[in-house]
C-alpha positions in Angstrom: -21.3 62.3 -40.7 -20.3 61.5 -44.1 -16.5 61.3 -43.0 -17.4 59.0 -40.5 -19.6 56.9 -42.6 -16.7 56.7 -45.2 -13.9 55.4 -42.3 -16.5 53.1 -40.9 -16.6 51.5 -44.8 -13.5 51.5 -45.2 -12.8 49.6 -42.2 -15.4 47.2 -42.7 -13.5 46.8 -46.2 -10.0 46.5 -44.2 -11.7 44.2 -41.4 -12.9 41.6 -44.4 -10.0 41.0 -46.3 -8.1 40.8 -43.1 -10.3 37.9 -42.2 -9.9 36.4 -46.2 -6.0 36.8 -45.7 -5.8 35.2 -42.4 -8.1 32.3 -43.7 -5.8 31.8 -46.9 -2.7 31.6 -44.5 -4.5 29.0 -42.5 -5.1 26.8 -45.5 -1.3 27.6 -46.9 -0.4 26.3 -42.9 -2.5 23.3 -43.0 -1.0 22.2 -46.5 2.3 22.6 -45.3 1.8 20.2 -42.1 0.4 17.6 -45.0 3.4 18.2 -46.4 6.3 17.4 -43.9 
């Protein structure tokens, strides 16, 4: 139980900064449409 506690943090942990990193390459996208 603890092992699958441990991979069910860790990918909650994966799942979030998947979701930071696809928001910061949204905003790096939307600046580079200002831009041309």
């Amino acid at each position: 139980l603890k092992y699958m506690l441990s991979v069910h943090g860790h990918f909650q942990l994966r799942q979030d900064s998947l979701a930071v990193w696809l928001t910061d390459f949204d905003v790096v996208l939307t600046n580079l449409e200002h831009l041309s």
